[in-house]
DRENTI-344912 format. One record per atom (N, C-alpha, C): residue in three letters; x, y, z. Coordinates in steps of 0.05 Angstrom, whole numbers, plus 5000, padded with zeros to 4 digits. Each point is the difference from the previous one (the first is absolute). Last residue first. Layout:
REM DRENTI-344912
ALAXYZ...
REM end
This chain:
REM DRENTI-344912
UNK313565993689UNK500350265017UNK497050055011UNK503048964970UNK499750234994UNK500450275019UNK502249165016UNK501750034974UNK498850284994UNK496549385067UNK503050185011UNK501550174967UNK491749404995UNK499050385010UNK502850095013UNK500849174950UNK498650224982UNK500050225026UNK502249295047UNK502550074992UNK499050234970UNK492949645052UNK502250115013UNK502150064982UNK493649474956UNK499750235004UNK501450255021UNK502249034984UNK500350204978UNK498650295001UNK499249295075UNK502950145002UNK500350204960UNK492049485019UNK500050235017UNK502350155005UNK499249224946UNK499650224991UNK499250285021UNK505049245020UNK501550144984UNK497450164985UNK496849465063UNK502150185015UNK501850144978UNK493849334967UNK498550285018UNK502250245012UNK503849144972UNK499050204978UNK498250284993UNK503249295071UNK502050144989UNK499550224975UNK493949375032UNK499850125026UNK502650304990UNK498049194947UNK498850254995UNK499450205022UNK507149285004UNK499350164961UNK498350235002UNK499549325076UNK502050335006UNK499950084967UNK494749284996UNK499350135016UNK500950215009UNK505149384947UNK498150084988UNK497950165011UNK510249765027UNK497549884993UNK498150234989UNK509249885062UNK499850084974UNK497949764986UNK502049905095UNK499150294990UNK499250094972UNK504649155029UNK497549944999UNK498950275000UNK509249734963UNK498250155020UNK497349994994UNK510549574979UNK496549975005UNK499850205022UNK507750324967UNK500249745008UNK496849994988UNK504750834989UNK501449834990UNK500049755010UNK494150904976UNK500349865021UNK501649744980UNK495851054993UNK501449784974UNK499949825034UNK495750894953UNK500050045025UNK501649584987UNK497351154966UNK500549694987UNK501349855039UNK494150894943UNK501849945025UNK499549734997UNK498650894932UNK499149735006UNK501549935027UNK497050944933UNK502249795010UNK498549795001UNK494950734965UNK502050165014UNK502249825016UNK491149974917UNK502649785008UNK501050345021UNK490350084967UNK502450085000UNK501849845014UNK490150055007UNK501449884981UNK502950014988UNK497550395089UNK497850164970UNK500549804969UNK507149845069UNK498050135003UNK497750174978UNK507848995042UNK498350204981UNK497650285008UNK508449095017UNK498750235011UNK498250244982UNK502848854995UNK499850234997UNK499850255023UNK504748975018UNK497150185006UNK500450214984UNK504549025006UNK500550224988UNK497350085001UNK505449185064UNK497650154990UNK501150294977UNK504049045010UNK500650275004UNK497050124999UNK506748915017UNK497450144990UNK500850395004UNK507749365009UNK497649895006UNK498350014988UNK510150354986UNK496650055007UNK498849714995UNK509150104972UNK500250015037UNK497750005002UNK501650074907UNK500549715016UNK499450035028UNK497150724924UNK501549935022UNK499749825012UNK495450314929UNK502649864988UNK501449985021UNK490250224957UNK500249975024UNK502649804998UNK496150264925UNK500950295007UNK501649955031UNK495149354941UNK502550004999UNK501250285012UNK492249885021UNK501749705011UNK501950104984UNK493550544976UNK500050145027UNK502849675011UNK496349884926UNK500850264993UNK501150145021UNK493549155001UNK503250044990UNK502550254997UNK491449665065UNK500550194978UNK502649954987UNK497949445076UNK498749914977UNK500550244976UNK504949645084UNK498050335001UNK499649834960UNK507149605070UNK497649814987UNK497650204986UNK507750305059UNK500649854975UNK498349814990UNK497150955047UNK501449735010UNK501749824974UNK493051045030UNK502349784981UNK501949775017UNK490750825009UNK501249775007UNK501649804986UNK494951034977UNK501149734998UNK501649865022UNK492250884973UNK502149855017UNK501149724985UNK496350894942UNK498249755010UNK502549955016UNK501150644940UNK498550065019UNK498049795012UNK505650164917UNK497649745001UNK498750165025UNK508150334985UNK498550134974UNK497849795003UNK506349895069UNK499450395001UNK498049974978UNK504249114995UNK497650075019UNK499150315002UNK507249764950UNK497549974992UNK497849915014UNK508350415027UNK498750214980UNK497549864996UNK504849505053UNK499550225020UNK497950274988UNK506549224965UNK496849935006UNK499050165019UNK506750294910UNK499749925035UNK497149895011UNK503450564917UNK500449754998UNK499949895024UNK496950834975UNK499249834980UNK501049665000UNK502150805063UNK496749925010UNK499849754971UNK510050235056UNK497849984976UNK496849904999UNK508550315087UNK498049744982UNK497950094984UNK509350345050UNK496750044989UNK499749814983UNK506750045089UNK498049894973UNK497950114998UNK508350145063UNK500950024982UNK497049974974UNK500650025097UNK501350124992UNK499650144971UNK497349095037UNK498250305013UNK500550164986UNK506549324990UNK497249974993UNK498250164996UNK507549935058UNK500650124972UNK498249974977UNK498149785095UNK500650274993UNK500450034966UNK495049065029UNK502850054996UNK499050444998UNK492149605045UNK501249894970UNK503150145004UNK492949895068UNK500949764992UNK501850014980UNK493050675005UNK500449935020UNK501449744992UNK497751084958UNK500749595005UNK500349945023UNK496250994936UNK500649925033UNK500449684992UNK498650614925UNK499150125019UNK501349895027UNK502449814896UNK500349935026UNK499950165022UNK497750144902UNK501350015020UNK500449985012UNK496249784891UNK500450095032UNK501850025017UNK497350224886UNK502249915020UNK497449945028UNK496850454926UNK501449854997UNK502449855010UNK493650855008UNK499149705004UNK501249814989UNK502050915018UNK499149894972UNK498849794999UNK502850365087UNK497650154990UNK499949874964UNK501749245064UNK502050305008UNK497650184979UNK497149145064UNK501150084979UNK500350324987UNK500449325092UNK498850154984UNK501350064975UNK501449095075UNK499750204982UNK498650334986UNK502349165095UNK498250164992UNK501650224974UNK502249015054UNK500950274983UNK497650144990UNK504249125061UNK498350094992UNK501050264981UNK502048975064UNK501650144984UNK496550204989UNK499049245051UNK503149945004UNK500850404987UNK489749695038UNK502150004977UNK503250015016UNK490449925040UNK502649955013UNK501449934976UNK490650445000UNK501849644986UNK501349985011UNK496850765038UNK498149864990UNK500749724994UNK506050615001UNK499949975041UNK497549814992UNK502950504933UNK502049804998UNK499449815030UNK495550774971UNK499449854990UNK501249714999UNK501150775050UNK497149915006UNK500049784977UNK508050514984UNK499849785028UNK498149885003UNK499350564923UNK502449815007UNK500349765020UNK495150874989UNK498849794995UNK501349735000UNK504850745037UNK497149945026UNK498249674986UNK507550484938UNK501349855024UNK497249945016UNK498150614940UNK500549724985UNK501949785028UNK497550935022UNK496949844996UNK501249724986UNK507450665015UNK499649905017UNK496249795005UNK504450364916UNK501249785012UNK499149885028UNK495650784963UNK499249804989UNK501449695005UNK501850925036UNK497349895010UNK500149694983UNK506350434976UNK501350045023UNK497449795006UNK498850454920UNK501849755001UNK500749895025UNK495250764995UNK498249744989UNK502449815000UNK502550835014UNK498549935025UNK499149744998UNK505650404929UNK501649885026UNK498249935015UNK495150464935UNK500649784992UNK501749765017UNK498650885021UNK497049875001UNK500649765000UNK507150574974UNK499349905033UNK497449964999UNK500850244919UNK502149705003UNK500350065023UNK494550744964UNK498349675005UNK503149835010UNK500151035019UNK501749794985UNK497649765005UNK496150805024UNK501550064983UNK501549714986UNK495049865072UNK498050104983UNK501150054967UNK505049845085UNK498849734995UNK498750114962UNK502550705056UNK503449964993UNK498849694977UNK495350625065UNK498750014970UNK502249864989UNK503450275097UNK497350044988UNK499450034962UNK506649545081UNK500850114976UNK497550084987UNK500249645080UNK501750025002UNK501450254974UNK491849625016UNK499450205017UNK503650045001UNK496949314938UNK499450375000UNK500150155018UNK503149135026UNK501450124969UNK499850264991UNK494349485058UNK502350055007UNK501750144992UNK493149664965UNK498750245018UNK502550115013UNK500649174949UNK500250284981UNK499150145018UNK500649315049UNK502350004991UNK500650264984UNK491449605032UNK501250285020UNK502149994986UNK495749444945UNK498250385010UNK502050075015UNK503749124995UNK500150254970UNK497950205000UNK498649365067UNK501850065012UNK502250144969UNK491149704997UNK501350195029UNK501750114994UNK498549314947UNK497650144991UNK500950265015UNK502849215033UNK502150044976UNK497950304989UNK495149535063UNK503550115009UNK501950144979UNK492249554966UNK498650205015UNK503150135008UNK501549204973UNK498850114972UNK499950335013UNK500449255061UNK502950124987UNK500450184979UNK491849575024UNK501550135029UNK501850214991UNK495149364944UNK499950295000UNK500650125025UNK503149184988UNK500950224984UNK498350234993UNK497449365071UNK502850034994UNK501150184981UNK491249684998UNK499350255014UNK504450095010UNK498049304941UNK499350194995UNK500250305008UNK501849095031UNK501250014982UNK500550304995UNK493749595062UNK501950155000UNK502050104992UNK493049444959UNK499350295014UNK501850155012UNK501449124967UNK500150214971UNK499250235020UNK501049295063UNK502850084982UNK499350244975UNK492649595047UNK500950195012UNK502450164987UNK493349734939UNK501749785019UNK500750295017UNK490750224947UNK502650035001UNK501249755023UNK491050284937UNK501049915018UNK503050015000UNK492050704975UNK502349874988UNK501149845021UNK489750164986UNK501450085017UNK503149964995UNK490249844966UNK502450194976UNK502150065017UNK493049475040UNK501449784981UNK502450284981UNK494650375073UNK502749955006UNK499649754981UNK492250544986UNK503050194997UNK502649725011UNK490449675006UNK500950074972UNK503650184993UNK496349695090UNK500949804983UNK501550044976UNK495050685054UNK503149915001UNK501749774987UNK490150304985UNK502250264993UNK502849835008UNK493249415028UNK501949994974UNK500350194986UNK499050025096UNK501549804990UNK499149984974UNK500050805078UNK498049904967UNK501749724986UNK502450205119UNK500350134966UNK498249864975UNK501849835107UNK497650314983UNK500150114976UNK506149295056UNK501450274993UNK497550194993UNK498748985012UNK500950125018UNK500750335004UNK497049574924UNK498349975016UNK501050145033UNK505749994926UNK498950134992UNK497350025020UNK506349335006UNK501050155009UNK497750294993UNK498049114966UNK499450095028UNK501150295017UNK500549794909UNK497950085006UNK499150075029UNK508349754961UNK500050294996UNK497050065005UNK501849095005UNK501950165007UNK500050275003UNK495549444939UNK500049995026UNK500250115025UNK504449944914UNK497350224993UNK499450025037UNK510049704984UNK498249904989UNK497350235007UNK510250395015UNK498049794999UNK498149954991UNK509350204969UNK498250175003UNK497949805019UNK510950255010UNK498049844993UNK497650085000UNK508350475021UNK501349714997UNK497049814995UNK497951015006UNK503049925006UNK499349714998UNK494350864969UNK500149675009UNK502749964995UNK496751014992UNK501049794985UNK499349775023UNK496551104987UNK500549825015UNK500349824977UNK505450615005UNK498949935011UNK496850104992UNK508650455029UNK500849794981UNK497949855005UNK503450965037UNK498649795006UNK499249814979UNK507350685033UNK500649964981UNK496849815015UNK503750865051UNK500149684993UNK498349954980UNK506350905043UNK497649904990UNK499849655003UNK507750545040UNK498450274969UNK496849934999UNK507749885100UNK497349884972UNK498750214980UNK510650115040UNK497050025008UNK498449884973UNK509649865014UNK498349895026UNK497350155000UNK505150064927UNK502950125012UNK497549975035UNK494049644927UNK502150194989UNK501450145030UNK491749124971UNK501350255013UNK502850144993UNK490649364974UNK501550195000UNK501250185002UNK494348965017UNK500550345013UNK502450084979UNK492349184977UNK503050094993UNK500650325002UNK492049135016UNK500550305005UNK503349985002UNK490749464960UNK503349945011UNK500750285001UNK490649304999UNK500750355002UNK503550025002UNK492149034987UNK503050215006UNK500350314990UNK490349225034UNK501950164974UNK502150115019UNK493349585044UNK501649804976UNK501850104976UNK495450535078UNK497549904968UNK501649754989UNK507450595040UNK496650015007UNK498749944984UNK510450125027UNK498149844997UNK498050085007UNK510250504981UNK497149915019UNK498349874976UNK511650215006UNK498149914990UNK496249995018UNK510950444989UNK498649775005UNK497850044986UNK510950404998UNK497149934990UNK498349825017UNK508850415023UNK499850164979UNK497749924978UNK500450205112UNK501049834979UNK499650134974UNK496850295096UNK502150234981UNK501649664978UNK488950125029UNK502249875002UNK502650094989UNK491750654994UNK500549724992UNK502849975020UNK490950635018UNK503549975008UNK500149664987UNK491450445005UNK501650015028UNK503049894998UNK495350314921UNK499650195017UNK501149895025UNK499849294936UNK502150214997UNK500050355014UNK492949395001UNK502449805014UNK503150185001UNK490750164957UNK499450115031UNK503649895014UNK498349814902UNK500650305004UNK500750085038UNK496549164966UNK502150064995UNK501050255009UNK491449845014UNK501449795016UNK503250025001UNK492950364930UNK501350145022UNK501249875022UNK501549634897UNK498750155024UNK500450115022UNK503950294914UNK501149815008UNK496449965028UNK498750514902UNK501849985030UNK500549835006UNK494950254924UNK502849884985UNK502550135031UNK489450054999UNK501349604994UNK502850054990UNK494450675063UNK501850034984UNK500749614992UNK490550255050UNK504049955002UNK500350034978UNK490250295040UNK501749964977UNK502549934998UNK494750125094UNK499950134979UNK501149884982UNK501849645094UNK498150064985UNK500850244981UNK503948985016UNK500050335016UNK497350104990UNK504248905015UNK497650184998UNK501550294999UNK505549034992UNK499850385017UNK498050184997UNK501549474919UNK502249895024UNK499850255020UNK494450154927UNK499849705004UNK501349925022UNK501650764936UNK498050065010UNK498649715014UNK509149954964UNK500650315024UNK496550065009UNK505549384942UNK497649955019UNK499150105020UNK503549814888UNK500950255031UNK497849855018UNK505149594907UNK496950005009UNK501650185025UNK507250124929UNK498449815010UNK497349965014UNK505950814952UNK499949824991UNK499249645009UNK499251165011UNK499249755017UNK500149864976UNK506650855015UNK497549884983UNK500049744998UNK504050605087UNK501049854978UNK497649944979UNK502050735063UNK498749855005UNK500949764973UNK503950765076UNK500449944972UNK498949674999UNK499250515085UNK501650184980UNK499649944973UNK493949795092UNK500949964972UNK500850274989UNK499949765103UNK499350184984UNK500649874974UNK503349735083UNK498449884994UNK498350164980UNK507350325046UNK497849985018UNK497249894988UNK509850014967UNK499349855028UNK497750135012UNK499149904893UNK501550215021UNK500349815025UNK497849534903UNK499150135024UNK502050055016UNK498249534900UNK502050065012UNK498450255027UNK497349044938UNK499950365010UNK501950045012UNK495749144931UNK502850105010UNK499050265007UNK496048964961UNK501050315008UNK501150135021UNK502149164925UNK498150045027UNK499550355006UNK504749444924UNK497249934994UNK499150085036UNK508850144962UNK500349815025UNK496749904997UNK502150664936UNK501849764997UNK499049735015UNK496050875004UNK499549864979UNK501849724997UNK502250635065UNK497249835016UNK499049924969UNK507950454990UNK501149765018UNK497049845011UNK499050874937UNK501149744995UNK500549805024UNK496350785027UNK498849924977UNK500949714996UNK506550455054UNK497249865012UNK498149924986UNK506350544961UNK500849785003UNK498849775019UNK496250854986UNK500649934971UNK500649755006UNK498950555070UNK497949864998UNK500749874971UNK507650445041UNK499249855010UNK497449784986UNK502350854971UNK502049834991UNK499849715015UNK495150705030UNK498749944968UNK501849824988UNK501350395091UNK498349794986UNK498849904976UNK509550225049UNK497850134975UNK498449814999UNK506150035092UNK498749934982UNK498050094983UNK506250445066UNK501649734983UNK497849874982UNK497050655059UNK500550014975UNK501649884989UNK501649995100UNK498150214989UNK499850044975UNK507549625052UNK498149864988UNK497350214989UNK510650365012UNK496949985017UNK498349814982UNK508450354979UNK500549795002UNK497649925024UNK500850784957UNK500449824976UNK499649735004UNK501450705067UNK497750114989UNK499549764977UNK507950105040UNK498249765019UNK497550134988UNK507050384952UNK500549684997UNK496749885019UNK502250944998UNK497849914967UNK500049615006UNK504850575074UNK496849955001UNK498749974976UNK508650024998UNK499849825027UNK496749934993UNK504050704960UNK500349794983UNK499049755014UNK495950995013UNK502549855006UNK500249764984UNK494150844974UNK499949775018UNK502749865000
REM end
């Protein structure tokens, strides 16, 4: 076969996605986010079902008949994505008072699949009432439904899109290193297999460009002055400056930063978020905090499997009413969904 034809053979969406590699990290991100999660063909077909970590209402919303799958999206859902989602890069349907969020995935313009998130409560829950009449109106068992939506995770709009934001980017990034090594082998067959350190070039490549996506999404949240996403190197004693935003080059450049003495290490080893200001009550963590120009800083772990894999630090040099207690933990979801990304770019 020609060389021409290994490249566009490589560079066909067709199999870009392992599902098994897929459903793993789907696993996690719908344990995290506490909602569930499928992933479906464009013809509305379940590909990869997520394990139902919130109430389903797949036998309740939408009469069908026979037995439903409770770890489906409903059929309402499903029927929407058969006539063609919207070419955006998310929305959203309503039914029952509940949110369904649909996040399309596409590759070099054709649709792979969509991402169905769901079901969550957006910006508020309502009162009992409420859900009765609606339940009256709709033909639905009101306290089967009652009972399932108090377990319903409520979400701000800001944390929902937050989310479905980086696993946008998560997914892309995911892509777009399948076809990269498909690339590669069809260029140089078994060449990946043989040397792991072009594996390893793949992940580094991938991984800056995922630390820049979180970066921004994150910085676009607070309207920080300045940011930096870390990982840490393979002894674990140092980090690296994955991606900045704001900070001096020679900066970038040049720092590893010590996990034993840095407030970057002892958060990596607490694995808890911090918010620092000059008034931060930990002492340990205040005297660590020595730059005059800051304000406040968020410091987010990244972790997988209990495992420190960095942190991303995020700073603002006036009042900011952003940097609070509410994004803390909006930021914190997002770093642990971003720790598992950057674990599955690491492995082969």
């Amino acid at each position: 076969m020609a060389t021409t034809d290994r490249i566009e053979k490589a560079n066909d969406a067709e199999g870009l996605i392992d599902t098994k590699r897929w459903q793993k990290v789907q696993n996690l991100f719908a344990k995290i986010v506490g909602v569930n999660v499928s992933f479906l063909d464009p013809s509305g077909q379940v590909l990869i079902r997520s394990n139902t970590v919130a109430p389903n209402f797949s036998d309740i919303v939408v009469p069908v008949s026979g037995t439903p799958e409770l770890s489906e999206p409903p059929k309402f859902v499903m029927e929407a994505i058969r006539k063609g989602l919207p070419d955006e890069k998310k929305g959203c349907l309503v039914e029952c008072g509940l949110h369904y969020c649909l996040l399309p995935v596409k590759w070099e313009n054709q649709m792979l699949g969509v991402f169905v998130i769901g079901p969550v409560l957006a910006a508020k829950r309502e009162n009992e009432d409420f859900y009765r009449k609606l339940c009256y109106t709709e033909g639905l068992h009101a306290e089967v439904y009652l009972d399932r939506i108090r377990e319903v995770k409520l979400y701000s709009h800001t944390g929902l899109f937050l989310v479905l934001d980086f696993l946008h980017e998560m997914t892309q990034c995911f892509l777009e290193r399948t076809s990269t090594a498909r690339e590669f082998d069809a260029l140089l067959p078994g060449f990946l297999a043989q040397f792991r350190g072009k594996e390893s070039l793949l992940s580094l490549r991938f991984s800056h460009e995922l630390a820049i996506a979180l970066l921004d999404i994150a910085l676009g949240l607070v309207k920080g002055d300045s940011g930096s996403v870390l990982l840490l190197e393979e002894n674990d004693q140092c980090f690296q400056i994955q991606s900045a935003r704001g900070l001096h080059m020679d900066v970038v450049r040049e720092a590893r930063i010590p996990m034993r003495s840095s407030i970057a290490g002892l958060v990596a080893q607490r694995g808890k978020p911090v918010l620092l200001h000059r008034e931060t009550k930990d002492q340990v963590l205040k005297k660590r905090f020595v730059k005059p120009k800051l304000k406040s800083s968020f410091v987010i772990p990244l972790n997988y499997r209990d495992r420190a894999v960095g942190v991303f630090c995020l700073n603002t040099e006036s009042e900011n009413k952003h940097f609070n207690q509410e994004n803390l933990q909006l930021l914190d979801q997002l770093g642990k969904i971003a720790g598992i990304a950057f674990a599955r770019l690491g492995q082969d």
